[in-house]
C-alpha positions as CSV (number, residue, x, y, z in Angstrom):
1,X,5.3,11.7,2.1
2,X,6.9,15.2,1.6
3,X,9.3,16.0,-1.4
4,X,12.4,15.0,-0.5
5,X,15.9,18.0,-0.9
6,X,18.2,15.4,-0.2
7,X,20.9,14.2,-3.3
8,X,20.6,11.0,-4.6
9,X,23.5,8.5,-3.9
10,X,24.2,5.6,-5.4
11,X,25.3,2.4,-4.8
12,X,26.3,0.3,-7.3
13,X,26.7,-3.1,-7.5
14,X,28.6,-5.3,-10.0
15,X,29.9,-8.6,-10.5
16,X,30.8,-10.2,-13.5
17,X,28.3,-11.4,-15.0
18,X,25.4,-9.6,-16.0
19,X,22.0,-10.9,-15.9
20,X,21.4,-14.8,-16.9
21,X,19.5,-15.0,-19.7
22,X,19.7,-10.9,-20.5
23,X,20.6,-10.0,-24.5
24,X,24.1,-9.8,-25.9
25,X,23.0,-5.8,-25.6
26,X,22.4,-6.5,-22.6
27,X,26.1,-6.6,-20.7
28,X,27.8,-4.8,-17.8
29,X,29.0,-1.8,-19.3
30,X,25.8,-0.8,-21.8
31,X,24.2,-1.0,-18.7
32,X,26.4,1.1,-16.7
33,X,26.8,3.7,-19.4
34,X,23.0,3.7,-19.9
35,X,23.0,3.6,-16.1
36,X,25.3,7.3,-16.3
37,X,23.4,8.9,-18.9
38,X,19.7,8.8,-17.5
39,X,21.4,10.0,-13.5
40,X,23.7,12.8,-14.7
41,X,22.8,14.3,-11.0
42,X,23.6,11.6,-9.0
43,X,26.5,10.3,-6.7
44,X,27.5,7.0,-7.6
45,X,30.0,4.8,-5.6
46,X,30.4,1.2,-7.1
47,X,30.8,-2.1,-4.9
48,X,32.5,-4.5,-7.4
49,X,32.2,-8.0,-6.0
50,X,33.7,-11.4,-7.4
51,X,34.8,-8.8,-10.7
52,X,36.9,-9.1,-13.4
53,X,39.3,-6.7,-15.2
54,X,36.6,-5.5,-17.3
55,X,34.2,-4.4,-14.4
56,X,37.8,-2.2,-13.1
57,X,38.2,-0.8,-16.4
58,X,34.7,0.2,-16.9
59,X,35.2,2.2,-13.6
60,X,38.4,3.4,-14.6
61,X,37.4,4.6,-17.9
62,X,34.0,7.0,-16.5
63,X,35.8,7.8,-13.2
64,X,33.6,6.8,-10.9
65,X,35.2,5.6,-7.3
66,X,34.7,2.4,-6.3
67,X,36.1,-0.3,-4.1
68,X,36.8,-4.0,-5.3
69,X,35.9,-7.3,-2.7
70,X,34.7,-11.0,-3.2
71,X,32.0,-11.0,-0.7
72,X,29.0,-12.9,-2.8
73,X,25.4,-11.3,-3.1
74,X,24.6,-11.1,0.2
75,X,28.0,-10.2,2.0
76,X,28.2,-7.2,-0.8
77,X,24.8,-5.9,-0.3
78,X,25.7,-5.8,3.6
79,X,28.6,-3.4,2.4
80,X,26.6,-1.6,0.8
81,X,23.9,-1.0,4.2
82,X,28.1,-0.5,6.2
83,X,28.8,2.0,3.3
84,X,25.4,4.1,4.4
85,X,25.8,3.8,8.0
86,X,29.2,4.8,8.1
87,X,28.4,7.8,5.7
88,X,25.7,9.3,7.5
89,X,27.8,9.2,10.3
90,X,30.3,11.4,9.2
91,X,28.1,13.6,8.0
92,X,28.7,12.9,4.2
93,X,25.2,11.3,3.5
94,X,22.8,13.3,4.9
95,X,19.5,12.4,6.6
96,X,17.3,13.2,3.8
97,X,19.6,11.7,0.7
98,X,18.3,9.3,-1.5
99,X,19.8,5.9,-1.1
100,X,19.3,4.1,-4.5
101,X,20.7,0.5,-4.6
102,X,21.4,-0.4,-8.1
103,X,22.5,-4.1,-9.6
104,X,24.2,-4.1,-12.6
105,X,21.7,-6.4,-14.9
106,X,19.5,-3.1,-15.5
107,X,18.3,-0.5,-18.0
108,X,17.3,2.7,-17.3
109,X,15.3,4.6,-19.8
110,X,14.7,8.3,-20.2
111,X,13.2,11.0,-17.3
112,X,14.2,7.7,-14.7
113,X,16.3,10.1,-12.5
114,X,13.5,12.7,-12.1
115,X,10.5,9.9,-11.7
116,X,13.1,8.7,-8.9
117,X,12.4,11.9,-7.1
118,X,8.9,11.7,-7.9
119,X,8.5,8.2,-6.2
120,X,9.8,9.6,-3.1
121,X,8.3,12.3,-2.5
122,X,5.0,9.3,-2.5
123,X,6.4,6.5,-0.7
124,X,9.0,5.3,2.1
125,X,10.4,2.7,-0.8
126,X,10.4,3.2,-4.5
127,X,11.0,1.2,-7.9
128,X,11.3,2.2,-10.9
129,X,11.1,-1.6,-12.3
130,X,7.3,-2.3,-13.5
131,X,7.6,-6.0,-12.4
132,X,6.2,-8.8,-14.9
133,X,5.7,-10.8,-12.0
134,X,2.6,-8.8,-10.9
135,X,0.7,-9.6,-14.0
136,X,-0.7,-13.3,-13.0
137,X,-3.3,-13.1,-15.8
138,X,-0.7,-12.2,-18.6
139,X,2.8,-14.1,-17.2
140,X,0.9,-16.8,-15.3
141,X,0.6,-16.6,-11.1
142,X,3.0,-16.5,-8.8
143,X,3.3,-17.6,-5.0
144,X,5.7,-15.8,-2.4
145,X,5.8,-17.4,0.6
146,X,1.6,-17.5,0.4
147,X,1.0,-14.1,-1.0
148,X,-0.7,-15.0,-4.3
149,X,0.0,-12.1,-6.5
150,X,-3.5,-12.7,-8.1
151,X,-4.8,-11.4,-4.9
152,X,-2.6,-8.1,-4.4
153,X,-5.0,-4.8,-4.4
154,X,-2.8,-2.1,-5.6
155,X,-3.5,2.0,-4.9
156,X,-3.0,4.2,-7.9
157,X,-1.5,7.8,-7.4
158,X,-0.5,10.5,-10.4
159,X,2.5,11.9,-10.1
160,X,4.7,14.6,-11.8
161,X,6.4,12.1,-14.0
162,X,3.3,9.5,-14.5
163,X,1.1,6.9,-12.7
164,X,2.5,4.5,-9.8
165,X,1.1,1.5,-7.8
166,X,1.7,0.2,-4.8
167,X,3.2,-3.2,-4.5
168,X,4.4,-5.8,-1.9
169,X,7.8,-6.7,-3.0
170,X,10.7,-5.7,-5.5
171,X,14.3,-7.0,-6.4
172,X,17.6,-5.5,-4.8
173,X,17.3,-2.3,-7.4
174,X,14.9,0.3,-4.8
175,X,15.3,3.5,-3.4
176,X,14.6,4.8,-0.1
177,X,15.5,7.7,2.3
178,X,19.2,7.5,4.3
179,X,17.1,7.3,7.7
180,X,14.4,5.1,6.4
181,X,17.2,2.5,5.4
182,X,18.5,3.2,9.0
183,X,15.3,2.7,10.7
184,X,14.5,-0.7,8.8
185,X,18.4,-1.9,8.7
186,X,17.4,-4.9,11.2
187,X,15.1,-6.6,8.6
188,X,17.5,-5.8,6.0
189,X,20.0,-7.6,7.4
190,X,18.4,-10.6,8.6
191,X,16.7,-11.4,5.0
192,X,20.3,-11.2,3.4
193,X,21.9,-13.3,5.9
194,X,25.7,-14.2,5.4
195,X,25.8,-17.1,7.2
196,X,23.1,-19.6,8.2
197,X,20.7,-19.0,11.2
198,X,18.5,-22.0,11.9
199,X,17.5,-21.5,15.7
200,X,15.8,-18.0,13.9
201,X,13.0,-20.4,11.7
202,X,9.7,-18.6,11.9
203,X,7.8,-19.8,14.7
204,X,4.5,-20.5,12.9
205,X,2.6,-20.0,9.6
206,X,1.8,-16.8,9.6
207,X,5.6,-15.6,10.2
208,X,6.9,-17.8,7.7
209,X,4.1,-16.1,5.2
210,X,5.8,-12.9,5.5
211,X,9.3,-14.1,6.4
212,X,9.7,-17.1,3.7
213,X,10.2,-20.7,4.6
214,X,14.2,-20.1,3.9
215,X,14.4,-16.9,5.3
216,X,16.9,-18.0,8.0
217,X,19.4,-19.6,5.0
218,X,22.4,-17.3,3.9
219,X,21.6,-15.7,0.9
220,X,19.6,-12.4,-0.5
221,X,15.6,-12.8,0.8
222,X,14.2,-9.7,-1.4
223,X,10.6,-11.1,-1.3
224,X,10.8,-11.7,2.7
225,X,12.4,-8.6,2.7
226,X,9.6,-6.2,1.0
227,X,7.2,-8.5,2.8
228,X,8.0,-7.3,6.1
229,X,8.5,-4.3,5.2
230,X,4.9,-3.6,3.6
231,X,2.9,-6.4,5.0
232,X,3.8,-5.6,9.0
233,X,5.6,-2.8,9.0
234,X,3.3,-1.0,7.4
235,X,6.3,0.8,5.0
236,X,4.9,1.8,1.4
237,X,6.9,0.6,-1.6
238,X,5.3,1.9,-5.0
239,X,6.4,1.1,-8.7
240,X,6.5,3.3,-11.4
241,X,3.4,2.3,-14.5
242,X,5.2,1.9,-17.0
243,X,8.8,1.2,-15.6
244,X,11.3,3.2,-15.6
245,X,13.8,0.7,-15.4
246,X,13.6,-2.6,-16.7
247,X,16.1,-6.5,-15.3
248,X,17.5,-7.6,-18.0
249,X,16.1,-11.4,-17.5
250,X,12.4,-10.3,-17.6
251,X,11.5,-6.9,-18.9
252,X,9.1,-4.3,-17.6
253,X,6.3,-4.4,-20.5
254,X,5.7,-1.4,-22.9
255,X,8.5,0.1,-23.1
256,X,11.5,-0.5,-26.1
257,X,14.4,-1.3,-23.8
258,X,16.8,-1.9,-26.9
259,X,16.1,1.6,-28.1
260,X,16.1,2.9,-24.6
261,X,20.2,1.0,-24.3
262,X,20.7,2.1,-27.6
263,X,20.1,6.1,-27.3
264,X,21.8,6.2,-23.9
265,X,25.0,4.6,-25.3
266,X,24.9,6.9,-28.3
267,X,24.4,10.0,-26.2
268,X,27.5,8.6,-23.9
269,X,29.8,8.5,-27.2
270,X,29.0,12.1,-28.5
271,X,29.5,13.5,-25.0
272,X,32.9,11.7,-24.6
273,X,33.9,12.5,-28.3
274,X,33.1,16.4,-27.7
């Protein structure tokens, strides 16, 4: 992979509640505003889905544009793919712009903007989020549709901003390139299906491996998803070591996420007080 010139845009996407077992420090708009702080460079356009007045005024109040909907997960991440689609073709998203998809149960710590860049100038996906998941012998193994994670051989590269891994799946917070996304938009929308699709069941074992026995129910697929991707279509997604970012239900390890909330929200204050 080549460095990349294009600007980073941003889709955001909020609902109401944030996380499900996250901290009370943990809550919609600490994470936005810590969200603001660590991508001062970025475009950000904000889906809010199923939202309350709170999730409005938090938009309101750091004037960032966004449109309101109650779509549910998967209907508002297919917004999100119509929002890129429609964008590069008007010729405001360019080819080369970074497409980061962010949810709005995460932390962002310091230098996460520039190790974005960093990741993809490496890989055809990024994520800044150090999974727990990927640690069987510290967090106890995990299964995903018969990829034991015990198994996964990761690659190691040194970047500008640190070390990185490759990996075989993510959550819904990633980055990739505006034509990537396009290129791959047909598994992206069939693993976050709206509705259900039962005459498209995988056919035998190996497709449900990397497609997930309930691949074809409505809902948001992110392991089939990152599965396909990596696994057959040969895509590379990496993850920064340590994370940059961290979900608020299960944090990325080694890194003081409270402080990292805390400074950003501090910073925020002095820079709206000024």
């Amino acid at each position: 992979m080549s460095n990349h010139s294009g600007k980073i845009r941003v889709l955001y996407r909020m609902n109401s509640r944030c996380g499900r077992i996250s901290p009370k420090w943990f809550t919609n708009r600490s994470c936005f505003l810590n969200f603001k702080e660590n991508f001062p460079n970025a475009d950000i356009y904000a889906v809010l889905d199923n939202a309350d007045e709170s999730c409005i005024q938090i938009m309101e109040d750091t004037g960032t544009p966004y449109e309101s909907n109650s779509l549910g997960n998967p209907g508002a991440y297919n917004r999100l793919l119509d929002i890129v689609t429609e964008r590069v073709s008007s010729g405001e998203y360019g080819i080369d712009d970074i497409i980061y998809f962010v949810e709005n149960d995460y932390c962002h710590r310091r230098g996460a903007e520039f190790a974005l860049l960093d990741g993809i100038s490496l890989s055809d996906y990024v994520t800044l989020y150090d999974h727990p998941d990927k640690y069987p012998d510290v967090y106890g193994e995990q299964n995903h549709m018969g990829v034991l994670y015990s198994d996964i051989r990761s690659k190691i590269w040194l970047g500008r901003t640190g070390h990185w891994r490759s990996t075989t799946s993510t959550c819904m917070t990633f980055a990739t390139t505006a034509g990537t996304l396009l290129d791959d938009m047909d598994i992206h929308r069939k693993y976050t299906r709206i509705e259900d699709s039962p005459t498209e069941k995988p056919r035998n074992e190996i497709e449900e491996t990397y497609e997930g026995p309930g691949s074809w129910k409505a809902g948001m697929h992110d392991c089939p998803i990152f599965h396909k991707l990596t696994l057959v279509r040969n895509r590379s997604l990496i993850s920064s070591v340590p994370g940059y970012s961290t979900h608020g239900d299960w944090f990325s390890p080694y890194v003081n996420w409270e402080e990292e909330m805390r400074v950003s929200i501090n910073n925020e204050r002095v820079t709206t007080n000024a």
